[in-house]
Structure formats: structure tokens, C-alpha cells
C-alpha positions as MATLAB code, in Angstrom:
seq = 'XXXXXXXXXXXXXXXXXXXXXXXXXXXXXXXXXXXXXXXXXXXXXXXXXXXXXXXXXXXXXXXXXXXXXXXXXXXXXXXXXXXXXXXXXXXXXXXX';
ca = [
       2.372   -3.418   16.022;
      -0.067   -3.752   13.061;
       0.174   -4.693    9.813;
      -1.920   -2.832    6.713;
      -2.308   -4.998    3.906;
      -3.510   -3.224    1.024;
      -4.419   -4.913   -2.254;
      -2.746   -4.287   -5.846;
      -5.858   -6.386   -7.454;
      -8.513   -3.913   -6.113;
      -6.717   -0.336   -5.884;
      -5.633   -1.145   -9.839;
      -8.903   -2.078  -11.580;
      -7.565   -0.169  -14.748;
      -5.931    2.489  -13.136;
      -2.508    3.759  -14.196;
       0.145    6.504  -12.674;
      -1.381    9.078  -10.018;
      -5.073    7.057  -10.068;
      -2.909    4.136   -8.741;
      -1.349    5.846   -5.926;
      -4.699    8.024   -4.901;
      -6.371    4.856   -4.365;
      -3.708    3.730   -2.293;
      -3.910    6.782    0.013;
      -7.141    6.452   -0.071;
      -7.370    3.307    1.519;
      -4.690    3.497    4.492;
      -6.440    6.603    5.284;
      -9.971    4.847    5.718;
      -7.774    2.098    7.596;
      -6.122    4.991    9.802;
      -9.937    6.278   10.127;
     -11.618    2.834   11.557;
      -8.830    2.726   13.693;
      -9.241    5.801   15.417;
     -13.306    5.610   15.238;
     -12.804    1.811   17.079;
      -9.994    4.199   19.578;
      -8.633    1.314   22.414;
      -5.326    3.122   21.148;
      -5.209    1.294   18.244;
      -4.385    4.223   15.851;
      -1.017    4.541   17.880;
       0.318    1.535   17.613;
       3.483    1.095   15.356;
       2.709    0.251   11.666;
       4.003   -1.834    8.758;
       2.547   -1.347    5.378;
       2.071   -3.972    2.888;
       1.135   -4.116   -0.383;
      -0.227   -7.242   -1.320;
      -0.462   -8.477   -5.067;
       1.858   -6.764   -6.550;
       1.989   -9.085   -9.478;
      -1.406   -7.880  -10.874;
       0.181   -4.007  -11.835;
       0.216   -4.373  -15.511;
       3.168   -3.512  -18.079;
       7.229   -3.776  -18.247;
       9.384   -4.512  -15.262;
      10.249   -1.010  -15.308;
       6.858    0.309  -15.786;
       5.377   -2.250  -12.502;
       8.372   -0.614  -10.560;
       7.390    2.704  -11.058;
       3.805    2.561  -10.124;
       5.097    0.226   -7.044;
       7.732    2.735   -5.991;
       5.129    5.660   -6.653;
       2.683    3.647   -4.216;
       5.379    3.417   -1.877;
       6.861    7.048   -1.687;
       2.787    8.266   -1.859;
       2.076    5.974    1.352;
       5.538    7.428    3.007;
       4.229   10.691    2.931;
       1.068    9.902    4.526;
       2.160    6.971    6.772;
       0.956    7.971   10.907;
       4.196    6.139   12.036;
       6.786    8.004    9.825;
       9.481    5.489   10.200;
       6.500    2.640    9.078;
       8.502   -0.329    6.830;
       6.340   -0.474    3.885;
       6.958   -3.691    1.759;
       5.843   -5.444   -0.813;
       4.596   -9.174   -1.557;
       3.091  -11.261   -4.564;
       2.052  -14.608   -4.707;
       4.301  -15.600   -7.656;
       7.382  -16.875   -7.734;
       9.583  -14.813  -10.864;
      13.137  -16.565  -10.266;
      12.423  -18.721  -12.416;
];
């Protein structure tokens, strides 16, 4: 199994809507690309996608979950290993 952790912080650099969710295809396909270039079978294994930093998408609560789900449902389509899990994480701590 492998695990893609893709960035918030870098794919969002001032990007908003559709720019946000390009840049996220864009980089699990150049992941999915080294994979197959290294071969060793690596670009068959099972998947899980993460997106990492999800505290840094800027705006309301319902605003971050749009772009988020957007992300998400972009990466779905895309995903090699259609039944991949693709989560989220941030480092902060909002229960509070």
C-alpha cells in the first residue's frame, strides 16, 4: 500500500476554486508518473490519498469545505486505485 501526501500549503499559494483542484491533479499525476518511470510495480500498488495541511485553505468553514471537498471529488476522478480512501489531516487542533 502507499500513501500520497499532498500539501494544502504549496498547491494553494493564492489559488482559489478550479486553480486549487488543478494543482492537486497535477501533483498525484507527477506522483503516479515517478512511480511508473521508477516501475518495481510500484504504480500498482493500492493507494491512500492524503491531503496534508488542510488548515492553510483560506476563508469560512463553508468556503475551506468546498475547496477541500472539490480537491477530494477532483482526485476521485483521477485516483489509479478507484476505490483509493482519500483523507484529510491538519496540524491544528479546532475542538477547542
Amino acid at each position: 500500500m502507499l500513501f500520497h501526501l499532498i500539501s494544502l500549503e504549496n498547491v494553494v499559494a493564492g489559488a482559489k476554486g478550479a486553480a486549487v483542484t488543478a494543482s492537486v491533479v497535477e501533483v498525484y499525476k507527477t506522483i503516479r508518473a515517478e512511480l511508473a518511470q521508477y516501475g518495481q510495480g510500484l504504480d500498482e500498488k493500492s493507494e491512500t490519498i492524503i491531503l496534508t495541511k488542510t488548515d492553510v485553505v483560506e476563508g469560512t468553514a463553508k468556503a475551506k469545505k468546498t475547496v477541500i471537498d472539490a480537491a477530494k471529488k477532483a482526485l476521485k476522478k483521477v485516483a489509479h486505485d478507484k476505490k483509493a480512501d482519500i483523507l484529510t489531516v491538519s496540524v491544528l487542533d479546532l475542538r477547542r
